[in-house]
mmCIF file of the N, C-alpha and C atoms, coordinates in Angstrom:
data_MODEL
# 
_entry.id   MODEL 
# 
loop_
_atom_site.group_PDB 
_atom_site.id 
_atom_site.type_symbol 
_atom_site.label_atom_id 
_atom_site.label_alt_id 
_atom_site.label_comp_id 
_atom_site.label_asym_id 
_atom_site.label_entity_id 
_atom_site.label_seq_id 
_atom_site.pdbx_PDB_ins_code 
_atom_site.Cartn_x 
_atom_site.Cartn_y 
_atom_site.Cartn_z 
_atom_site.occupancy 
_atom_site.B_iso_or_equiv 
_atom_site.pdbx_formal_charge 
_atom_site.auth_seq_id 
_atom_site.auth_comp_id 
_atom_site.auth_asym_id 
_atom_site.auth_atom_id 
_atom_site.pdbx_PDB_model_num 
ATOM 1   N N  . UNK A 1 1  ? -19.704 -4.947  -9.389  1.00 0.00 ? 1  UNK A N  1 
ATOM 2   C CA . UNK A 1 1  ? -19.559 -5.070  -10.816 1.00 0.00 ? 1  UNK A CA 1 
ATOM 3   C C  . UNK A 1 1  ? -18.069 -5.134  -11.150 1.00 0.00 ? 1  UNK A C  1 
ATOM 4   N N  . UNK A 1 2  ? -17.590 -6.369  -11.951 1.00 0.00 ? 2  UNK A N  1 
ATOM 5   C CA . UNK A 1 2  ? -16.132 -6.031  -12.373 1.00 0.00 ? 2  UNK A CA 1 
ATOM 6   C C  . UNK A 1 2  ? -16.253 -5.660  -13.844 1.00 0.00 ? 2  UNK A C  1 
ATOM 7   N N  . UNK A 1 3  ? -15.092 -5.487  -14.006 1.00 0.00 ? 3  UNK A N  1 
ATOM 8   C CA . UNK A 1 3  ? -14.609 -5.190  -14.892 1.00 0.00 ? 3  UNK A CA 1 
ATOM 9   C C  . UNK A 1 3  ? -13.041 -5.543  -15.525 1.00 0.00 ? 3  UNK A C  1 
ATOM 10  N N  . UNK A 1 4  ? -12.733 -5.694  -16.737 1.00 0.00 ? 4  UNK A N  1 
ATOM 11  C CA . UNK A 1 4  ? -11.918 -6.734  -17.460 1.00 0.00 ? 4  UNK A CA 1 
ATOM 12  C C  . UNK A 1 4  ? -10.133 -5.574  -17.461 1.00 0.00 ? 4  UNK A C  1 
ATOM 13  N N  . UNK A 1 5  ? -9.517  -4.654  -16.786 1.00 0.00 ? 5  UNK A N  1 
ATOM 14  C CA . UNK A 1 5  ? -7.878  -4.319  -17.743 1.00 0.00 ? 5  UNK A CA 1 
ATOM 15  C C  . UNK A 1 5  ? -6.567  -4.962  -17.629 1.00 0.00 ? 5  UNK A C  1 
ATOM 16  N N  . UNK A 1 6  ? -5.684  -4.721  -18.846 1.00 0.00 ? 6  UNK A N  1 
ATOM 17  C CA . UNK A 1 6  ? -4.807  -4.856  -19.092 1.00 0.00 ? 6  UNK A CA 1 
ATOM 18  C C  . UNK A 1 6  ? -3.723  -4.585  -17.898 1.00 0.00 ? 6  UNK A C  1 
ATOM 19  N N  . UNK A 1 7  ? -2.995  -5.492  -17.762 1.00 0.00 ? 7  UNK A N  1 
ATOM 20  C CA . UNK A 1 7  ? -2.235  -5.834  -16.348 1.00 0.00 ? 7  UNK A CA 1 
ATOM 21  C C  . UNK A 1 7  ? -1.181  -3.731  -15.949 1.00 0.00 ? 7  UNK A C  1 
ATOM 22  N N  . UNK A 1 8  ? -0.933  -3.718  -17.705 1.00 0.00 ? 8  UNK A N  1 
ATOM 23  C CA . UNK A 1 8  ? -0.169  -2.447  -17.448 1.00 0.00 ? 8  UNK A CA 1 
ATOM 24  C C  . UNK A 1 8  ? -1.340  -1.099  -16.650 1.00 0.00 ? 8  UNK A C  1 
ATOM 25  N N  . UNK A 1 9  ? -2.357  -0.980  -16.774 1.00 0.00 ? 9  UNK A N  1 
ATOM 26  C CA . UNK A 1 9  ? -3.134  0.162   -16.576 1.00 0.00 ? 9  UNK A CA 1 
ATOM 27  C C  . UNK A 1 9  ? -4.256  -0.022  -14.658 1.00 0.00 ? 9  UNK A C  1 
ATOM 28  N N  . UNK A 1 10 ? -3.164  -1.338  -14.667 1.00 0.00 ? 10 UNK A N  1 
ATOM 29  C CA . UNK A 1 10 ? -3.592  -1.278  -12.498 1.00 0.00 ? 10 UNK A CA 1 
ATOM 30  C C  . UNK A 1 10 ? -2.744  -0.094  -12.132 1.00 0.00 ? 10 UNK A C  1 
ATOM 31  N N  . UNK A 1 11 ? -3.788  0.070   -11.058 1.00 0.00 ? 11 UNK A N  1 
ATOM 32  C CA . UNK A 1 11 ? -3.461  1.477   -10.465 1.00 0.00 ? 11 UNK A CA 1 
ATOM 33  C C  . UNK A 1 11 ? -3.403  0.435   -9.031  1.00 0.00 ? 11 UNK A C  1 
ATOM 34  N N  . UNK A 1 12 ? -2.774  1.601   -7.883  1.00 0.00 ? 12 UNK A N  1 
ATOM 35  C CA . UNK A 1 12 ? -2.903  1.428   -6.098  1.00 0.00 ? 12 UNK A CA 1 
ATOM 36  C C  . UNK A 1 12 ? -3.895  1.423   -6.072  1.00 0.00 ? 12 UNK A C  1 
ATOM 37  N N  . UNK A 1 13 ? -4.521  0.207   -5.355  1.00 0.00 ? 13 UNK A N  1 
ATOM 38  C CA . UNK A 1 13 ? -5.876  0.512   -4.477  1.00 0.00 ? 13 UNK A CA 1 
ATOM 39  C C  . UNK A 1 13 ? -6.792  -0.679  -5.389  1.00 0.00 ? 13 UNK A C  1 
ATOM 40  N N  . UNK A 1 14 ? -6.342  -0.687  -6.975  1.00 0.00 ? 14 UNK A N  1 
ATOM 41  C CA . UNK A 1 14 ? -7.523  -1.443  -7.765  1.00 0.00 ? 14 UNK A CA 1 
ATOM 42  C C  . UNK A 1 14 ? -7.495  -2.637  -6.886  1.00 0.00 ? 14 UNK A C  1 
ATOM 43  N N  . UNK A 1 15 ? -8.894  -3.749  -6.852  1.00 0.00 ? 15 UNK A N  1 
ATOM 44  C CA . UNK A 1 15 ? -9.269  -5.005  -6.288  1.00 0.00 ? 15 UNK A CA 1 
ATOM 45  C C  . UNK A 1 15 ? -9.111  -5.908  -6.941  1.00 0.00 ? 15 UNK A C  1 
ATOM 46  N N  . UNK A 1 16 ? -8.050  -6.878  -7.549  1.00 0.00 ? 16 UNK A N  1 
ATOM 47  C CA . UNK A 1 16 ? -8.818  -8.052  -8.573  1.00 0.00 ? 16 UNK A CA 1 
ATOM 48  C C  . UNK A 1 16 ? -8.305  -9.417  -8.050  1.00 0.00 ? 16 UNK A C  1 
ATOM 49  N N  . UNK A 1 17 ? -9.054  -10.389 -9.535  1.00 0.00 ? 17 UNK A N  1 
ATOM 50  C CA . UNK A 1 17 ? -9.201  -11.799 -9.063  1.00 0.00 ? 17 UNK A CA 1 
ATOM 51  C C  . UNK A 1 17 ? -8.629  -12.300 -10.220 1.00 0.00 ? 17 UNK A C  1 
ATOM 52  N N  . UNK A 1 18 ? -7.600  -13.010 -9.846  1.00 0.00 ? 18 UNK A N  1 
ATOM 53  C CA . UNK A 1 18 ? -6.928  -14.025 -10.777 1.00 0.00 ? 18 UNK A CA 1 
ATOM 54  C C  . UNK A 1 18 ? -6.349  -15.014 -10.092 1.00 0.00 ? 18 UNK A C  1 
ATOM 55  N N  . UNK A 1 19 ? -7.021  -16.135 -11.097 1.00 0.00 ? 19 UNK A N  1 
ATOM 56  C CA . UNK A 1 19 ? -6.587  -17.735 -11.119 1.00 0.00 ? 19 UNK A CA 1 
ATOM 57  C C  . UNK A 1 19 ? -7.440  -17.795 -9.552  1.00 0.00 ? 19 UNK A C  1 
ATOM 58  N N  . UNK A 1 20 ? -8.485  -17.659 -9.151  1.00 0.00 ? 20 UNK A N  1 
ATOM 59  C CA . UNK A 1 20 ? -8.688  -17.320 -7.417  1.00 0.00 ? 20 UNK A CA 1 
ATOM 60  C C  . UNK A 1 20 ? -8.269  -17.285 -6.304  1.00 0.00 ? 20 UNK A C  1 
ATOM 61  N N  . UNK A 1 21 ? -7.300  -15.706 -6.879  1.00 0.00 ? 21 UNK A N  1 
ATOM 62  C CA . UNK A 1 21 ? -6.721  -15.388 -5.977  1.00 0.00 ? 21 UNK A CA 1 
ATOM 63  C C  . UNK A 1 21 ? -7.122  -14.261 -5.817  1.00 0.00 ? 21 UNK A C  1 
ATOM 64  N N  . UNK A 1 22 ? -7.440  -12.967 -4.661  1.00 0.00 ? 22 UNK A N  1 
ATOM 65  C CA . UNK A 1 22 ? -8.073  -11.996 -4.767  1.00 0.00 ? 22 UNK A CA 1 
ATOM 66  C C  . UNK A 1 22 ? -6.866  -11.160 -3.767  1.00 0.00 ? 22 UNK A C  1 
ATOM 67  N N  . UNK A 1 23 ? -6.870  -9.829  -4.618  1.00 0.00 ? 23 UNK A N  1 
ATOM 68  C CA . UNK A 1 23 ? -6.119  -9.440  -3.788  1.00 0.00 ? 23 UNK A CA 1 
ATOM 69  C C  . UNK A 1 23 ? -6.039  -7.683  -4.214  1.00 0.00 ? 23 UNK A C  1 
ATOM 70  N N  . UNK A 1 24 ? -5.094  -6.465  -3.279  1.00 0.00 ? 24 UNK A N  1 
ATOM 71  C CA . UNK A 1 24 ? -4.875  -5.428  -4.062  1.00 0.00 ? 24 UNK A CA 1 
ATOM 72  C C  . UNK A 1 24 ? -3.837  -5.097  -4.591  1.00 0.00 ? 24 UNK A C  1 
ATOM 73  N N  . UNK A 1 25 ? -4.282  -4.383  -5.207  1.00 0.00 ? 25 UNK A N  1 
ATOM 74  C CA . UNK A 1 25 ? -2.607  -3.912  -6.008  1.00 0.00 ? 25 UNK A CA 1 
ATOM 75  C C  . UNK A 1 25 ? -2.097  -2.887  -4.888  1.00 0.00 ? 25 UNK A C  1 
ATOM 76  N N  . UNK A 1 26 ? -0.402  -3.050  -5.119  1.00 0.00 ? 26 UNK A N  1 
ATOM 77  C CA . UNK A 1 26 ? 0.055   -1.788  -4.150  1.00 0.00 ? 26 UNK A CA 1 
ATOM 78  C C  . UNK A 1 26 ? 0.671   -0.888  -5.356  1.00 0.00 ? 26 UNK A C  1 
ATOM 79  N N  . UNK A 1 27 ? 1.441   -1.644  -6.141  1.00 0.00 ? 27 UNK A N  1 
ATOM 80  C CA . UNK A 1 27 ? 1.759   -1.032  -7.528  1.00 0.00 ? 27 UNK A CA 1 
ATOM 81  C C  . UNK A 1 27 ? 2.499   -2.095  -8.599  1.00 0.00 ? 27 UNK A C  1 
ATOM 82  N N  . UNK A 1 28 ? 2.685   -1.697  -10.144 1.00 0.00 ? 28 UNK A N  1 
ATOM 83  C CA . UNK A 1 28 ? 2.891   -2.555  -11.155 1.00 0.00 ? 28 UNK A CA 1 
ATOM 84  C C  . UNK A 1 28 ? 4.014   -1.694  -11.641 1.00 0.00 ? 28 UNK A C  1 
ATOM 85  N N  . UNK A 1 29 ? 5.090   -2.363  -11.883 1.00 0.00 ? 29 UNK A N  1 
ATOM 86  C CA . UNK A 1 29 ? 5.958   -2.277  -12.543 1.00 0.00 ? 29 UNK A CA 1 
ATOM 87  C C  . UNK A 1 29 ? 6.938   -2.729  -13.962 1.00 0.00 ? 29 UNK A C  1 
ATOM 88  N N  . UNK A 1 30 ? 7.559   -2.472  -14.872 1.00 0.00 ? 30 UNK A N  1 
ATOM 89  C CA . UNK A 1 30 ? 8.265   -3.170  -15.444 1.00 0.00 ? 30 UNK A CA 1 
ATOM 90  C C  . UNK A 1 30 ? 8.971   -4.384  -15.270 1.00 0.00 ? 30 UNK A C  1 
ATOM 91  N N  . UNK A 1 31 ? 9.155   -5.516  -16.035 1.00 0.00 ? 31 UNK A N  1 
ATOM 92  C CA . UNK A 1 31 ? 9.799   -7.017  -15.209 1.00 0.00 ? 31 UNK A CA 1 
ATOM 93  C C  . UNK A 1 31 ? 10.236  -7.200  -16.306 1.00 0.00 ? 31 UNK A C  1 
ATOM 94  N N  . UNK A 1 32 ? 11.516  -7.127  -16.812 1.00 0.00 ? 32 UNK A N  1 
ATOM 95  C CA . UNK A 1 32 ? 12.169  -7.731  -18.324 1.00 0.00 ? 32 UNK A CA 1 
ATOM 96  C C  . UNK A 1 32 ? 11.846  -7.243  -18.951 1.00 0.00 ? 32 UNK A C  1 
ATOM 97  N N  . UNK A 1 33 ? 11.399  -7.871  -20.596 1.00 0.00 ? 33 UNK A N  1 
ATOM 98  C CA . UNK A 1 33 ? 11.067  -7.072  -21.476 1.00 0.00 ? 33 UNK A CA 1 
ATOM 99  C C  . UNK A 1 33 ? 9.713   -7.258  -21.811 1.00 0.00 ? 33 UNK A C  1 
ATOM 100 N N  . UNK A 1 34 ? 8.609   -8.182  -21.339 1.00 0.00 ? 34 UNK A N  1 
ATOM 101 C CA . UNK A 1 34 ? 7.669   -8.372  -21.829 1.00 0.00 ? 34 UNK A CA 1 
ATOM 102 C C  . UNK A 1 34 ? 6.884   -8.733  -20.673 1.00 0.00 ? 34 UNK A C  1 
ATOM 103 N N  . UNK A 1 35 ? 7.321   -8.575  -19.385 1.00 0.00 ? 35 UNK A N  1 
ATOM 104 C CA . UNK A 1 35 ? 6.570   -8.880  -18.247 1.00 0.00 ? 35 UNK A CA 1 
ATOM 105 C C  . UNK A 1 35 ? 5.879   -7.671  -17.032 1.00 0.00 ? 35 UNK A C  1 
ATOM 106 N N  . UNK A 1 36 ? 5.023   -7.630  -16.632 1.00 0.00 ? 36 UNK A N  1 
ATOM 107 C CA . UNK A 1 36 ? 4.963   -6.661  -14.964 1.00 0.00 ? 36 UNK A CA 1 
ATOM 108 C C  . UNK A 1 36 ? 5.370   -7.484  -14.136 1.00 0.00 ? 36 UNK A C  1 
ATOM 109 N N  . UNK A 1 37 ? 5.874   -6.739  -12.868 1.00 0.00 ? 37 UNK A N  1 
ATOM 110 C CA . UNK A 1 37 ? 5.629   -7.310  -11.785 1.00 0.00 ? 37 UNK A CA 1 
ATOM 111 C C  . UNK A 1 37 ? 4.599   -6.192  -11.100 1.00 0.00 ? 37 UNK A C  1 
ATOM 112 N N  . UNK A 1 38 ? 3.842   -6.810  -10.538 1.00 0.00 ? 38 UNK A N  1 
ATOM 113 C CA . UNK A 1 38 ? 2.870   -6.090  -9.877  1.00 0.00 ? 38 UNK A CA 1 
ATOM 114 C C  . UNK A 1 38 ? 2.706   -6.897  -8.380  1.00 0.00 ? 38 UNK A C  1 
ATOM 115 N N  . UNK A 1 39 ? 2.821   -5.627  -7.579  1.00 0.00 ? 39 UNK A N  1 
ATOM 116 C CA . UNK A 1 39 ? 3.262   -5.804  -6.137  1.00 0.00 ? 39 UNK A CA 1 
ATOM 117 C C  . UNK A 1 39 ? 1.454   -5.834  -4.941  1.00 0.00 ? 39 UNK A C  1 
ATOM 118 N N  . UNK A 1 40 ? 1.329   -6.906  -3.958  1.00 0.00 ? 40 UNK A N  1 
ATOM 119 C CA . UNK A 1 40 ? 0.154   -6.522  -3.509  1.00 0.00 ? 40 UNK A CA 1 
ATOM 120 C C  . UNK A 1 40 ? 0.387   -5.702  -2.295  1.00 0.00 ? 40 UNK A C  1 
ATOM 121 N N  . UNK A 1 41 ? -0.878  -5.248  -2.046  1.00 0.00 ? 41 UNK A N  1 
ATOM 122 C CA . UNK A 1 41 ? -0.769  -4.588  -0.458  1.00 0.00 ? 41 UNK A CA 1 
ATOM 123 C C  . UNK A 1 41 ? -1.574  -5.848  0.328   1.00 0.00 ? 41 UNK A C  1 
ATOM 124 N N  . UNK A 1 42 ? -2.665  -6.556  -0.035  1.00 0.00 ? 42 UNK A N  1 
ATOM 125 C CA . UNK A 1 42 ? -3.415  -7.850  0.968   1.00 0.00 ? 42 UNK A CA 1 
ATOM 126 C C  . UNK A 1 42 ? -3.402  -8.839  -0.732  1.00 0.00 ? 42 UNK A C  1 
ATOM 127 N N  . UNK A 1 43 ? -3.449  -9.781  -0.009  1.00 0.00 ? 43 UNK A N  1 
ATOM 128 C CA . UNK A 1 43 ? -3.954  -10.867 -0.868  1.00 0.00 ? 43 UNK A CA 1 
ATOM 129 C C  . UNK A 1 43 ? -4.716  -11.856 0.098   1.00 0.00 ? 43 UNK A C  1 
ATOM 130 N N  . UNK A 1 44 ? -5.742  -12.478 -0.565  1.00 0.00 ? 44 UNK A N  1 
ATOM 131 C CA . UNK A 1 44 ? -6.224  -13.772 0.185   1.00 0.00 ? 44 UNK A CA 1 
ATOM 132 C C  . UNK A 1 44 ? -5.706  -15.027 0.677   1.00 0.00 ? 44 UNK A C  1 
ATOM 133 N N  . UNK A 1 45 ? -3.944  -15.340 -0.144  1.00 0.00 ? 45 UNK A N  1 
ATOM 134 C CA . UNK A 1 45 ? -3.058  -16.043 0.187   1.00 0.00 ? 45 UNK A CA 1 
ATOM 135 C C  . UNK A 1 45 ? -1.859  -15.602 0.654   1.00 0.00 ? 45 UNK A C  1 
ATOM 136 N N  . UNK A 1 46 ? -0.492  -16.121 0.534   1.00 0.00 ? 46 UNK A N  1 
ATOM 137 C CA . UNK A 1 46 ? 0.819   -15.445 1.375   1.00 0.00 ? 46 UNK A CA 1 
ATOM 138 C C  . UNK A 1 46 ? 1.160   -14.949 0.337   1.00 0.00 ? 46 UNK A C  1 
ATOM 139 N N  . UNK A 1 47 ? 0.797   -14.503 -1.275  1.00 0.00 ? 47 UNK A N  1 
ATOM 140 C CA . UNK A 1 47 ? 1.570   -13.888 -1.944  1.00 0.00 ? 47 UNK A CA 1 
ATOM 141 C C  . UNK A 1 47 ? 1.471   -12.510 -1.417  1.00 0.00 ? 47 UNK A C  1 
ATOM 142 N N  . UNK A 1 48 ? 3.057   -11.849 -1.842  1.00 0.00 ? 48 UNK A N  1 
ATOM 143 C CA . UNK A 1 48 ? 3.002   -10.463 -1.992  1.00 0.00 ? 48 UNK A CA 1 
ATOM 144 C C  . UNK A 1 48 ? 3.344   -9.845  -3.277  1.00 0.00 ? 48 UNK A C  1 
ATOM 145 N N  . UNK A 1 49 ? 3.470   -10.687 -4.425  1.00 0.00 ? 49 UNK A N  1 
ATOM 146 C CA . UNK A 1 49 ? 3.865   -10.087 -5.754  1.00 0.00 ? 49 UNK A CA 1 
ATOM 147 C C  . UNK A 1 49 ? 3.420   -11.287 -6.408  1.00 0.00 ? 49 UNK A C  1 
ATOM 148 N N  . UNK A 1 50 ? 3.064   -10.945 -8.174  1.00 0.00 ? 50 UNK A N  1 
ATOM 149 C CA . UNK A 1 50 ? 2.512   -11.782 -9.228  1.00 0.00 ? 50 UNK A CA 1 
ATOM 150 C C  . UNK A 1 50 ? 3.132   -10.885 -10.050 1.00 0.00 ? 50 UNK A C  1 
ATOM 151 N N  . UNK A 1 51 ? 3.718   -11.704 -11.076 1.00 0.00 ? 51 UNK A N  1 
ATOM 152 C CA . UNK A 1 51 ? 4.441   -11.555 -12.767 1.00 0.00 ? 51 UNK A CA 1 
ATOM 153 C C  . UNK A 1 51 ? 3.600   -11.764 -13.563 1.00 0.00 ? 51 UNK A C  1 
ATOM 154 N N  . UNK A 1 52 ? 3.261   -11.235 -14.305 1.00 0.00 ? 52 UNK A N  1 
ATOM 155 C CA . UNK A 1 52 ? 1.926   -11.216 -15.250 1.00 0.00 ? 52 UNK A CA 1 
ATOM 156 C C  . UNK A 1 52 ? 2.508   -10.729 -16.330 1.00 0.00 ? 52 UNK A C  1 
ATOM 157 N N  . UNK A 1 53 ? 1.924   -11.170 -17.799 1.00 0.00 ? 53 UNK A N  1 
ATOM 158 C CA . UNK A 1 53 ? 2.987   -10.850 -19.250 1.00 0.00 ? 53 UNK A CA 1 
ATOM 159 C C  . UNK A 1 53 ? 2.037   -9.677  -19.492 1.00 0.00 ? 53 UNK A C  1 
ATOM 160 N N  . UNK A 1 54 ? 3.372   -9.026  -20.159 1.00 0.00 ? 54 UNK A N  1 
ATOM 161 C CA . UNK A 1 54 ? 2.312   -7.608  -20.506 1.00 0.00 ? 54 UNK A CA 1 
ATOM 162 C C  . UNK A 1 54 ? 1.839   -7.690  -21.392 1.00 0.00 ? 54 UNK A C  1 
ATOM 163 N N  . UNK A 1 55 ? -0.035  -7.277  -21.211 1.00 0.00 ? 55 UNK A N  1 
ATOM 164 C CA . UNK A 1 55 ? -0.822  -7.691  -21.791 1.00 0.00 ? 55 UNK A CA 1 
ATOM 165 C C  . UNK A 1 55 ? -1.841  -8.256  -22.008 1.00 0.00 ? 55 UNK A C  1 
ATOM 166 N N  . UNK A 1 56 ? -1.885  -8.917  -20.279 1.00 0.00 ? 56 UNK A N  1 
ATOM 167 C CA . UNK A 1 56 ? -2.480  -10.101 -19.966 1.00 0.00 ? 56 UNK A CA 1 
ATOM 168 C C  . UNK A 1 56 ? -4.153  -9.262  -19.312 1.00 0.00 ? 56 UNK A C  1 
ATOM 169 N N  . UNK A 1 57 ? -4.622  -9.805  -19.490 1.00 0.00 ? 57 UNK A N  1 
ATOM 170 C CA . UNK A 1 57 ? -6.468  -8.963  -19.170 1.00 0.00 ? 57 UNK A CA 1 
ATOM 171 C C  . UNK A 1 57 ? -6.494  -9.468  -17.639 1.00 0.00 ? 57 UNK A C  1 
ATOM 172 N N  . UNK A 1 58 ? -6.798  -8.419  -16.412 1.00 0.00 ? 58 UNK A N  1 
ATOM 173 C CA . UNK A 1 58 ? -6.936  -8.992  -14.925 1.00 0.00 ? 58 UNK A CA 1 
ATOM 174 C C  . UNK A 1 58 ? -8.815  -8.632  -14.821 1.00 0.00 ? 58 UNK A C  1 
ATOM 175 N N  . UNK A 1 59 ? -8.821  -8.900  -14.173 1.00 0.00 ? 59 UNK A N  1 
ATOM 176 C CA . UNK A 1 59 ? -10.574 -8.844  -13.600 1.00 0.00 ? 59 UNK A CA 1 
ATOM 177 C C  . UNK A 1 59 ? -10.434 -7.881  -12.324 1.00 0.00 ? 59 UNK A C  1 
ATOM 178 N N  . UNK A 1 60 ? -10.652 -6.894  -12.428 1.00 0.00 ? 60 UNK A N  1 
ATOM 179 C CA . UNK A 1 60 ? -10.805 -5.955  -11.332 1.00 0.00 ? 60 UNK A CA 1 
ATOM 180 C C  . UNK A 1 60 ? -12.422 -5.768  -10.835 1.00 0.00 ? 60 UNK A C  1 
ATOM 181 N N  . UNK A 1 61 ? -12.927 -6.181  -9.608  1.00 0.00 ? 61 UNK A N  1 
ATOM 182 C CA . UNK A 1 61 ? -13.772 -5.478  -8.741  1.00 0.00 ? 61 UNK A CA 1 
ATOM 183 C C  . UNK A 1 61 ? -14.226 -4.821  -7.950  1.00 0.00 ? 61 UNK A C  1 
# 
C-alpha cells in the first residue's frame, strides 16, 4: 500500500517512486531556499541524490 508525503517529512529507510524511479531515502536535507536535496541509500538507477522543490508530494511504499 503507498502512500502520498511531502518531500520535507521523508525519513531514512522510507521506499518511494518518482518519475519511475524507485529508490530509498538515506536522508533529506535543505538545498537553497525552496529546494531538498534528498540523498539515496539504493536506487533502481545510478542516481545517488534527487532535488525536489519543497513541497513537492513523493509516493512512498
Amino acid at each position: 500500500m503507498s502512500r502520498m508525503l511531502f518531500v520535507e517529512d521523508l525519513v531514512p529507510g522510507d521506499r518511494i517512486a518518482l518519475d519511475g524511479i524507485r529508490a530509498v531515502v538515506r536522508k533529506q536535507v535543505p538545498h537553497g531556499t525552496d529546494q531538498r536535496l534528498v540523498e539515496l541509500a539504493h536506487s533502481s538507477d545510478d542516481r545517488s541524490e534527487l532535488i525536489l522543490k519543497s513541497g513537492s508530494k513523493v509516493e512512498v511504499y
